[in-house]
C-alpha positions in Angstrom: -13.4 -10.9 62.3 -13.7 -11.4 58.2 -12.0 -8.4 56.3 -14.8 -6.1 55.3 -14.2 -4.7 51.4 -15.9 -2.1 49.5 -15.5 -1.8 45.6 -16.3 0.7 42.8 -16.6 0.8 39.1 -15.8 2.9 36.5 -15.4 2.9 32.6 -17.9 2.5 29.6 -18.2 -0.2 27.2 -15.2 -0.4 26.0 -13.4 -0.8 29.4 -14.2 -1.1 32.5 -12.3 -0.9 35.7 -13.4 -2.3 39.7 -11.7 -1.0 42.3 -11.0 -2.8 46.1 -10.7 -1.1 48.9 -10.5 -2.8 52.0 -11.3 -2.3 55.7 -8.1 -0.5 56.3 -8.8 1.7 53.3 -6.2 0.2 50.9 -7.3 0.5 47.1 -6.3 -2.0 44.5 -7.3 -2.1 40.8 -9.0 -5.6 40.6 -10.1 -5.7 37.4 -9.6 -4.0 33.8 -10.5 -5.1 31.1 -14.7 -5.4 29.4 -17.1 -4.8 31.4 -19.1 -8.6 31.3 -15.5 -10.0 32.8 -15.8 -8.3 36.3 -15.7 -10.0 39.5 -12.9 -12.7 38.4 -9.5 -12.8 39.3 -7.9 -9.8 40.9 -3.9 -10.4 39.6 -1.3 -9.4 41.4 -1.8 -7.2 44.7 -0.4 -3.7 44.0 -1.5 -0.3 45.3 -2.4 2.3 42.8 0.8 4.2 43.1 4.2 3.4 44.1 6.2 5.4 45.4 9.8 5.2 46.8 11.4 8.1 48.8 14.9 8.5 51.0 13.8 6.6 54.3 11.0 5.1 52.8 12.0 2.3 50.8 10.6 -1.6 49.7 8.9 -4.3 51.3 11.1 -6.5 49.4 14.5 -5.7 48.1 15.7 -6.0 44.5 15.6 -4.1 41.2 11.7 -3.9 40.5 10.4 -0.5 41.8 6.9 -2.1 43.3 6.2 -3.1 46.7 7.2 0.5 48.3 6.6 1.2 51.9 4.8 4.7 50.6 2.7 2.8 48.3 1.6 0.3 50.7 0.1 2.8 53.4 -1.6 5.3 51.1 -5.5 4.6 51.8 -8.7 5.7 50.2 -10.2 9.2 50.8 -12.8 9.3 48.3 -13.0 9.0 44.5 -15.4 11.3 41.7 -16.2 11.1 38.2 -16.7 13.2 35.7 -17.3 13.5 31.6 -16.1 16.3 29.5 -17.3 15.6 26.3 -16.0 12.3 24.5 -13.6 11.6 27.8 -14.8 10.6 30.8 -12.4 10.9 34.1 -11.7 9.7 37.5 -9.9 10.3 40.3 -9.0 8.6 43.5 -7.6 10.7 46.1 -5.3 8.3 48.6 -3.5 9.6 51.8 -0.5 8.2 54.0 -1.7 9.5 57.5 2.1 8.6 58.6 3.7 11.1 56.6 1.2 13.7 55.7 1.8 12.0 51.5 -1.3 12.5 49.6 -2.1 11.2 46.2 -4.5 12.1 43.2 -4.3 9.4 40.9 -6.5 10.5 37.9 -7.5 7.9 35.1 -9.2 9.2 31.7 -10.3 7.0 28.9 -12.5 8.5 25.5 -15.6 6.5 25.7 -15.7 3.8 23.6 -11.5 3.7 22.9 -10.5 0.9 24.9 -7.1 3.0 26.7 -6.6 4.0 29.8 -4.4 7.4 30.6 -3.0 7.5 34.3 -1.5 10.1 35.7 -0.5 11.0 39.9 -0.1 14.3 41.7 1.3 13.8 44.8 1.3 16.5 47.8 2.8 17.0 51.0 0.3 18.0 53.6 2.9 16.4 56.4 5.5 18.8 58.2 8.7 17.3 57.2 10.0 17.3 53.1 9.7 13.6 51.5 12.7 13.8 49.2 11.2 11.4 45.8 13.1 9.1 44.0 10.3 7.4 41.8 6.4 7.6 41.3 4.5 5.3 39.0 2.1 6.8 36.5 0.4 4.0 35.7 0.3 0.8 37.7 -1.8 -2.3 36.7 -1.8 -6.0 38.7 -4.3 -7.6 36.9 -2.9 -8.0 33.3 -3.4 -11.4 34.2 -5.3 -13.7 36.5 -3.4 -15.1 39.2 -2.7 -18.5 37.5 1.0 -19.7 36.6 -0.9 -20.8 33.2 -1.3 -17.6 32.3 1.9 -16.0 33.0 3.4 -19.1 31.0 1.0 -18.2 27.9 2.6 -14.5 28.1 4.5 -13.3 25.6 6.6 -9.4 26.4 6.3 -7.2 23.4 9.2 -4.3 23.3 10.5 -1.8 20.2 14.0 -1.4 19.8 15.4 2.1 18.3 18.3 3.3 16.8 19.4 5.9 14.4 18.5 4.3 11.0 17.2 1.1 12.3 13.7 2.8 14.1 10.6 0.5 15.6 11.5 -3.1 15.3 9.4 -4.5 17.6 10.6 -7.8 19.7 8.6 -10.8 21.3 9.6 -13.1 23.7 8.0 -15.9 26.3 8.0 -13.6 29.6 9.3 -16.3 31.1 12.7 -16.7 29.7 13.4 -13.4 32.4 10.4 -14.1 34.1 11.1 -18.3 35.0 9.4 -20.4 37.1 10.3 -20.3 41.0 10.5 -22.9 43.7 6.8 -23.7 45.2 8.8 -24.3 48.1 10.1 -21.0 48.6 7.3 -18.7 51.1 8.4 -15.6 48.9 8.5 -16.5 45.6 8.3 -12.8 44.4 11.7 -12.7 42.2 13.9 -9.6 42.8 14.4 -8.8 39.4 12.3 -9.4 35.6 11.8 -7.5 32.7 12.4 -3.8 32.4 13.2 -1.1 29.9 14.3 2.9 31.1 15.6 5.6 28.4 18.1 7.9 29.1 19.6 11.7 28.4 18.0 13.9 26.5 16.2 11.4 23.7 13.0 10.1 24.4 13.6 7.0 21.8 17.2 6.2 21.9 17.7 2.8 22.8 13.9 1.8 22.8 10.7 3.0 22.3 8.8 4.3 25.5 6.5 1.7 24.6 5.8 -2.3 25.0 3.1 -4.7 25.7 1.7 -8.0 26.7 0.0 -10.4 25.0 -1.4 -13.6 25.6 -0.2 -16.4 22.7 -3.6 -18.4 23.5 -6.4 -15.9 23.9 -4.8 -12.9 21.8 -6.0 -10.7 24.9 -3.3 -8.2 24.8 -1.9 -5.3 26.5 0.2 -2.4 24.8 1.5 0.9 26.4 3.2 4.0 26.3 5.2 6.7 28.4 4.2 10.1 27.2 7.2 11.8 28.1 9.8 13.8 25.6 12.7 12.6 27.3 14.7 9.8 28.3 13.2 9.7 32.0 11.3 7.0 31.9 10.8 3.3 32.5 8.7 0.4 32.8 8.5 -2.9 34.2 6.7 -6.2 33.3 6.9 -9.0 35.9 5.6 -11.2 37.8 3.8 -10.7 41.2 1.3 -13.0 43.0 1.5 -15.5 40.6 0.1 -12.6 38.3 1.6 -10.5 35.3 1.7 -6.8 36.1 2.9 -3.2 34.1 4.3 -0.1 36.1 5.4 2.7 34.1 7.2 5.4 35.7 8.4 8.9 34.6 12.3 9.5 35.7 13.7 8.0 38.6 17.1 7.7 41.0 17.8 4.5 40.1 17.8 4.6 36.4 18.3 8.6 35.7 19.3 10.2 38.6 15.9 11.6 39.7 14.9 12.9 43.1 13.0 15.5 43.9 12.4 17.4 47.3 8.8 17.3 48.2 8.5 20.1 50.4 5.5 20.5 53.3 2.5 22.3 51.0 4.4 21.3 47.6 3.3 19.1 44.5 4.4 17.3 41.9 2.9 15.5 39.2 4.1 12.4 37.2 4.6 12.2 33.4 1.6 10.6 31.8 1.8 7.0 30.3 -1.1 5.1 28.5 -2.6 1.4 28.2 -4.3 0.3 25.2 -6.4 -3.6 25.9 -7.6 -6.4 23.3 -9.7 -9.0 24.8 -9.1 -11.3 22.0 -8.2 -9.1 19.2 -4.2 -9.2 19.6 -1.7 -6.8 18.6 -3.6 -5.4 15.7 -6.5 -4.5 17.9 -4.6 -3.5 20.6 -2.5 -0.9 18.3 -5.9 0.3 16.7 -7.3 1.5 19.8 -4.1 3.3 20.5 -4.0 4.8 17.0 -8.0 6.1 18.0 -6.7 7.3 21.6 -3.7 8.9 20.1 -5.8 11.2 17.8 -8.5 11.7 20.5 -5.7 13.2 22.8 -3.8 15.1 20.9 -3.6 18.9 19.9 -6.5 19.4 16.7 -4.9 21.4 13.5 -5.6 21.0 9.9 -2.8 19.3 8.9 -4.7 16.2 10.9 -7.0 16.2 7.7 -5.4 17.9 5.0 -2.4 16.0 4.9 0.1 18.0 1.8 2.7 16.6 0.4 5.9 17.6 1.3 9.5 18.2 -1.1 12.2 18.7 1.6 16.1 19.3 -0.2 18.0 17.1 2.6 17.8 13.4 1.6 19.4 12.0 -1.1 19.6 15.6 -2.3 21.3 18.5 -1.3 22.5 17.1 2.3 22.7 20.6 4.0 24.1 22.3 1.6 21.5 24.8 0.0 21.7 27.8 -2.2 19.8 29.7 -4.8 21.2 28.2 -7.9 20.4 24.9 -6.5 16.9 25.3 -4.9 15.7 26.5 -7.8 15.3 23.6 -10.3 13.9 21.4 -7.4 11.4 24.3 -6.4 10.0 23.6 -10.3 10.2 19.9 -10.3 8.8 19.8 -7.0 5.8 21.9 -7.7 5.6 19.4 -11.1 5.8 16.7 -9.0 2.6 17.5 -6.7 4.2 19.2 -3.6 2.6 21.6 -1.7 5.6 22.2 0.6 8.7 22.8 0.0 11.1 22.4 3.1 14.6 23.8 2.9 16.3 21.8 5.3 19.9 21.9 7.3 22.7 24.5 6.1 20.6 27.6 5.0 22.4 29.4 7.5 25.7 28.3 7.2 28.2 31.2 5.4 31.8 28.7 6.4 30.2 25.8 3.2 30.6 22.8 5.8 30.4 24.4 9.2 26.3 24.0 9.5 26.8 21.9 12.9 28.8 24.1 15.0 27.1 27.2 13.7 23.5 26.6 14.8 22.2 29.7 17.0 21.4 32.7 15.1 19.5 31.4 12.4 20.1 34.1 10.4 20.4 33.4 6.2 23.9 33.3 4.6 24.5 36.1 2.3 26.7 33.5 0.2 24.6 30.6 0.1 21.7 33.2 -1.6 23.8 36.2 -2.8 21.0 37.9 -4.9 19.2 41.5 -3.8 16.5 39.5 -2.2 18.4 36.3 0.0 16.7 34.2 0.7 13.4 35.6 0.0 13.6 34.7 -3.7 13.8 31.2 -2.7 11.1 31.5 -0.4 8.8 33.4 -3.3 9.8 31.2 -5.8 8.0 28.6 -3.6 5.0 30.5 -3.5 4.7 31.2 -6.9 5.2 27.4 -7.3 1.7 27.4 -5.4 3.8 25.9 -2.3 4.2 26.9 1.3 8.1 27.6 2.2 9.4 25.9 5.4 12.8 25.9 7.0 14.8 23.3 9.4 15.7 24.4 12.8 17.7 22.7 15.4 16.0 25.4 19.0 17.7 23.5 21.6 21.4 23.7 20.4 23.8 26.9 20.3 27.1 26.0 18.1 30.2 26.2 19.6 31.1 28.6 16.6 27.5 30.8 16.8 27.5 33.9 18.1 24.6 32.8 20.9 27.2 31.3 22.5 28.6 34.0 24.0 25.5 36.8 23.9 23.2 34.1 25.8 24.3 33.8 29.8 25.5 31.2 31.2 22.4 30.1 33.0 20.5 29.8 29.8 22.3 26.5 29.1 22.6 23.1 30.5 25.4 22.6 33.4 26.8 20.0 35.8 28.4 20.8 38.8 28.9 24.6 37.0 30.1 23.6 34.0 28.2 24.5 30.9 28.0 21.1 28.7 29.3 20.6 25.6 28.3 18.3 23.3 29.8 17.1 19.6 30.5 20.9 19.2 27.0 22.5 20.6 25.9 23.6 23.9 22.4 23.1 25.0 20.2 25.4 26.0 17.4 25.1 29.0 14.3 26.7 28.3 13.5 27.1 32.0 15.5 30.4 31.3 13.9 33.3 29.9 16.3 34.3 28.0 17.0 31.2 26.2 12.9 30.7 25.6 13.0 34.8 24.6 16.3 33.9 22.2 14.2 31.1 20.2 11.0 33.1 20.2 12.1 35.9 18.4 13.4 33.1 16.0 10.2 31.7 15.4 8.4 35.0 15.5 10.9 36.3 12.7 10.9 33.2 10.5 7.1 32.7 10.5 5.9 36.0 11.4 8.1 38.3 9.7 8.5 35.8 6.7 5.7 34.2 6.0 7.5 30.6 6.8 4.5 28.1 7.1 6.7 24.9 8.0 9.2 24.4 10.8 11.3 21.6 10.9 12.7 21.0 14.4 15.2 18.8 14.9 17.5 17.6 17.8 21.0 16.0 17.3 22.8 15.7 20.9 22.6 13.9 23.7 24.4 15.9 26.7 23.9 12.8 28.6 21.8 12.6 32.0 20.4 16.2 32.4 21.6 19.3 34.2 21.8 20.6 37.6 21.6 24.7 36.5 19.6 25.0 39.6 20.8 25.2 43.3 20.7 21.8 44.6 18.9 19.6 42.0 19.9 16.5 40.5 20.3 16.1 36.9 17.4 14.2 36.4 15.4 16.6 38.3 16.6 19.7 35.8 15.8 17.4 32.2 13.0 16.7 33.7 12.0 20.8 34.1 13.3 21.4 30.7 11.3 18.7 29.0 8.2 20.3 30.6 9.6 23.8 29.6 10.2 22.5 25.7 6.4 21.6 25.8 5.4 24.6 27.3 7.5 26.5 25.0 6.3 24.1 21.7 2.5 24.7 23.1 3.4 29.0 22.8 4.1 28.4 19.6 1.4 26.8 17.9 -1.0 29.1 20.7 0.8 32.5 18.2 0.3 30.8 15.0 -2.2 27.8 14.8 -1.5 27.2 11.3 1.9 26.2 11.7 2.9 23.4 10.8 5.5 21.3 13.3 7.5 18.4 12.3 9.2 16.4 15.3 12.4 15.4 14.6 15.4 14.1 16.1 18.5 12.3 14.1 15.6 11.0 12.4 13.3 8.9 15.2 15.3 9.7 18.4 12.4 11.7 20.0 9.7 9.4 18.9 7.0 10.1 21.8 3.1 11.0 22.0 4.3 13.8 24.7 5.9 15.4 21.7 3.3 14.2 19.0 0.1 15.0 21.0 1.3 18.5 20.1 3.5 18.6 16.9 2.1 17.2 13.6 4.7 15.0 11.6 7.2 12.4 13.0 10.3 12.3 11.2 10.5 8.4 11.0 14.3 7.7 9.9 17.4 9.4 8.5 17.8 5.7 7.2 19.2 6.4 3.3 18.2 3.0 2.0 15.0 2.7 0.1 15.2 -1.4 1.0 16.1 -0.8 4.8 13.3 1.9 4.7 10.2 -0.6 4.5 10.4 -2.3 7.9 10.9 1.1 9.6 8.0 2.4 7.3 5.5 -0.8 8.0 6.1 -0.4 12.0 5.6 3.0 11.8 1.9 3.7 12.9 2.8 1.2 16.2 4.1 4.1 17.7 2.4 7.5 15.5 -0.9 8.0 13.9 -0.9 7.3 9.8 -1.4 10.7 8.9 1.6 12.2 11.5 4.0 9.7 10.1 6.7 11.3 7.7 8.1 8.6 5.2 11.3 9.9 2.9 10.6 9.0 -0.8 13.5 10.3 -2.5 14.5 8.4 -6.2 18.0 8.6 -6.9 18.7 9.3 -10.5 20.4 5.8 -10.9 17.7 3.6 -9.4 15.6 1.4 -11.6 12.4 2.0 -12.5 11.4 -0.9 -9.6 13.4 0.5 -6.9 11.9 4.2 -8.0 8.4 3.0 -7.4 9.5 0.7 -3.9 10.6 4.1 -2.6 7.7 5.6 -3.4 5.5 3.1 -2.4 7.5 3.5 1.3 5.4 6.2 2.0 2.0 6.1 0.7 0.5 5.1 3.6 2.1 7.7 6.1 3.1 10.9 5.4 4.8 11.8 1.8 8.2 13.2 2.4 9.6 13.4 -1.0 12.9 14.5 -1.7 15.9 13.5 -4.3 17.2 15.2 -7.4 14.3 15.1 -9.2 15.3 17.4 -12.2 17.9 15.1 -13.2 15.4 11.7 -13.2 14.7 10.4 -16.7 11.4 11.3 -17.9 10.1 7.6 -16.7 11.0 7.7 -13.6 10.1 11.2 -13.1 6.1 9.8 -14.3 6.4 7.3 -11.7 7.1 9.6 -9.0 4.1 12.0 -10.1 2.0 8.9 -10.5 2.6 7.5 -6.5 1.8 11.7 -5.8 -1.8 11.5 -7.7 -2.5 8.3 -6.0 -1.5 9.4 -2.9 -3.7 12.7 -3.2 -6.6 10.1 -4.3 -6.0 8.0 -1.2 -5.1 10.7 1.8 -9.0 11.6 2.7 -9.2 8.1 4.4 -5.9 8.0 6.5 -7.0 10.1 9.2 -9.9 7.5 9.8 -7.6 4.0 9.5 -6.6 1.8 12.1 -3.4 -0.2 11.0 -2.9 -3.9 11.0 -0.1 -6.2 9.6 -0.9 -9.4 8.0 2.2 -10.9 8.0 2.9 -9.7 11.8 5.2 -7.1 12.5 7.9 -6.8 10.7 11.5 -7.9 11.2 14.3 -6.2 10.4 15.1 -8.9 7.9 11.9 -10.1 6.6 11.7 -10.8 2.4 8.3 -9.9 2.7 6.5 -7.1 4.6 2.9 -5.9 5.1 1.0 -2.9 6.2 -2.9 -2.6 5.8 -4.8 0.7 6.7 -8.4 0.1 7.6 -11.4 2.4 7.3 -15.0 1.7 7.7 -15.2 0.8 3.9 -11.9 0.6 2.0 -8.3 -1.3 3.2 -5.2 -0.4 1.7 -2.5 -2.8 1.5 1.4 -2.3 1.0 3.3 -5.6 0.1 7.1 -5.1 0.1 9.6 -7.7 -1.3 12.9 -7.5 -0.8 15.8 -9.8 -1.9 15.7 -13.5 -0.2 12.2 -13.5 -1.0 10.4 -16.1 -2.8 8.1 -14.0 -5.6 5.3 -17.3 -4.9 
């Protein structure tokens, strides 16, 4: 008796998706991509989740996290879809009638943005508890047709990330990990391939959450994300069925320590994770409908379209260490300069001169670092009689090992292993699944902004206290990051709920924490604490690969020794992004200081447009290296281009 198979579609013009589902009720995602190209090849057979479990492993043993025995026997109980405004949704609810597993894997996509955003909720309806140890968000067999050709034409797109040396994006054949096997072999499946995972506590450390596929004849290209504010996650790009195929996972045992008990009647959903598609457009098309989906899904606020420029005091300047007598002068010159914030960054609540780190807690002003009548407050009026709006820097998730939080705040409040409360580089870290560390850093915020009027918060995030925390009776440290993550969005969503017009920079030893989870709700990414005005331009050019133009802080900070050339390259760094301007500008010579209120004026001139551009790069993306770098913003009727040269490059 022939197999009897049903199918569905979904999508809009943009993209479209076909599902399978076959006489025993298994689903598989057959096609995704326009919709004139359905009905081809299928790719690689995978279920629409995977899922492994203790006692409920792989079909087929090795590294990749496909092929799961869970996966396999989920089967179709219906599917809906629906349209709430611009996005339209669908979900497909699966069922494993061994174990009583039920899934909910719900896809969205904003019409006419070709992405797709997956996301699974899983639920026990058996009698005994599944105890999980990974769940795919997103999984997709057909990034390819099931042709050897194509997997050969493949080439894996990943960003590397490091302190100072943020988004430089690599390329490489997929199958130099990826080789040809032996057509003689019955399973010629591979055991291992090409993956990436973070870990701890940064999102970005190591790698971007992100990477990609793309096709070196056809430029049909594939680029995703894991929208997740911590180091739980991970993705894999292999080969399966002769096919190329993405699964992007959330935290699991294997790379992070993950499980989680699944009790009878219990859920649990999976971090989101998105997948932008070119047909023949390559990267640049493939990060322009990302750049549309990114602003489609995140968190609306003004700053989206009014887009200040920003003085902070830290780089190349005052380097946390901040008082009245020298805020002052840069309060002026700032103001001169164009600013319409003025940030006062690291140290303001230091009273030890040089203790700043292992004194974070309180945040409470030191009496010698602003010793008039007023504190602080005359610095933060000077900056509104300067016509600017006064912001501070805050590091919530860290209690020095100095601070006086360290001991008022109980010992539950912080992260622990195995009952030991983790220290870190001199700072403990706090877990905002506790009330009383969430009801410690909301009276900060309601204080600083509510009492004083601060319009700016800088948040950063310096430690990494390794794989999580098991605070709670018998969880695994993934398990508790995991709950803290979704507590510090909870906690970040409060926030802006109490005071909409706040604005929220994301920050994390510059790009640690560089993720859409975090930027769907905060608006600035600080992009580097890279010092270097020449080291600067790569990081500044690959920016809007992984945030939106207009979220994107660039420093631009002119040391009073630089040339006249290297005052305008730094400038020029950030013109198309996010002006973070910064250096001692009172003590620039009077040419210099014109150039550096010139690049404001144009920037004010040019900012109306960069909510609306989609980036490309004409020379590719750039290399750490490269003399010569690139970045074009597009709009419906203007491009802006920045050309960089650097040394080693030949002015023709």
């Amino acid at each position: 008796m022939e197999n009897e198979q049903r199918s569905f579609r979904w999508g809009h013009d943009a993209l479209h998706l076909e599902f399978v589902i076959g006489d025993d009720g298994s689903t598989r995602l057959t096609h995704l991509g326009l919709p004139g190209e359905a009905g081809g090849d299928p790719g690689a057979s995978l279920p629409l989740v995977e899922v492994t479990a203790a006692g409920h492993g792989r079909g087929w043993s090795g590294s990749r996290l496909i092929g799961t025995t869970l996966g396999e026997r989920l089967r179709h109980r219906a599917h809906s879809a629906a349209r709430d405004g611009d996005w339209l949704t669908l979900i497909v609810h699966l069922h494993d009638p061994e174990t009583g597993l039920a899934a909910e894997v719900t896809y969205r996509s904003p019409d006419g943005i070709p992405v797709l955003r997956g996301e699974v909720t899983l639920r026990n309806e058996g009698q005994t508890t599944l105890h999980l140890e990974s769940v795919s968000s997103l999984a997709v067999g057909c990034l390819t047709p099931r042709d050897p050709a194509a997997v050969d034409a493949a080439d894996l797109l990943w960003a590397d990330n490091d302190w100072l040396a943020e988004c430089r994006w690599q390329r490489q054949p997929m199958r130099r990990t990826t080789p040809v096997l032996s057509g003689r072999v019955k399973y010629g499946h591979g055991k291992a391939g090409f993956a990436l995972n973070g870990q701890g506590t940064w999102s970005s450390c190591g790698h971007l959450p992100m990477g990609g596929l793309t096709d070196r004849r056809t430029g049909r290209t594939w680029v995703w994300q894991i929208e997740h504010n911590g180091g739980g996650w991970r993705w894999e790009c292999q080969e399966h069925d002769r096919a190329a195929y993405a699964a992007l996972f959330g935290p699991t045992d294997t790379d992070h320590g993950w499980r989680h008990p699944l009790e009878p009647g219990a859920a649990f959903r999976t971090v989101p994770a998105a997948l932008s598609f070119s047909a023949d457009g390559g990267l640049d098309a493939a990060f322009a409908a990302l750049t549309r989906y990114r602003r489609a899904q995140r968190r609306p606020h003004p700053d989206h379209q009014r887009l200040p420029v920003i003085f902070n005091d830290y780089m190349n300047c005052l380097m946390g260490d901040p008082t009245t007598d020298k805020l002052l002068p840069l309060i002026d010159a700032a103001a001169e300069a164009g600013a319409e914030y003025f940030v006062i960054d690291a140290g303001w609540y230091d009273g030890d001169n040089g203790g700043w780190w292992t004194t974070v807690g309180a945040w409470e002003p030191a009496a010698s670092r602003f010793p008039g009548e007023k504190g602080i407050h005359e610095v933060l009026d000077r900056i509104r009689e300067r016509g600017m709006v006064p912001g501070l820097w805050l590091e919530p998730e860290v209690i020095g090992v100095h601070s006086p939080m360290a001991e008022s705040l109980p010992d539950e409040a912080f992260f622990r292993r195995d009952g030991v409360r983790l220290t870190e580089t001199g700072r403990h870290h706090l877990d905002l699944r506790h009330p009383a560390a969430r009801a410690h850093l909301d009276r900060v915020v309601d204080r600083l902004v509510g009492e004083w009027g601060v319009g700016y918060l800088k948040l950063d995030h310096n430690i990494d206290p390794g794989s999580g925390t098991s605070a709670h009776p018998g969880e695994t440290p993934g398990a508790g990051l995991l709950g803290h993550n979704r507590a510090h969005l909870d906690w970040l969503d409060g926030i802006l709920d109490r005071y909409p017009n706040l604005v929220v920079e994301n920050c994390s030893s510059g790009g640690m924490r560089w993720d859409h989870a975090l930027l769907s709700r905060l608006q600035l990414q600080s992009t580097s604490d890279q010092q270097n005005l020449q080291l600067y331009a790569p990081i500044a050019a690959s920016a809007p690969t992984a945030v939106t133009p207009e979220q994107g802080a660039v420093w631009a900070y002119p040391l009073p020794e630089d040339s006249l050339d290297e005052v305008a390259f730094t400038m020029a760094n950030a013109l198309l992004g996010r002006i973070h301007l910064s250096g001692h500008l009172p003590e620039l010579e009077p040419e210099a200081r014109a150039l550096v209120h010139e690049a404001v004026a144009v920037y004010k001139a040019i900012r109306a447009d960069l909510p609306q551009a989609v980036p490309s790069w004409p020379l590719g993306l750039p290399a750490w290296d490269d003399p010569w770098i690139a970045l074009a913003l597009h709009t419906p009727t203007t491009t802006y281009l920045t050309a960089w040269r650097r040394p080693g490059a030949d002015p023709s």
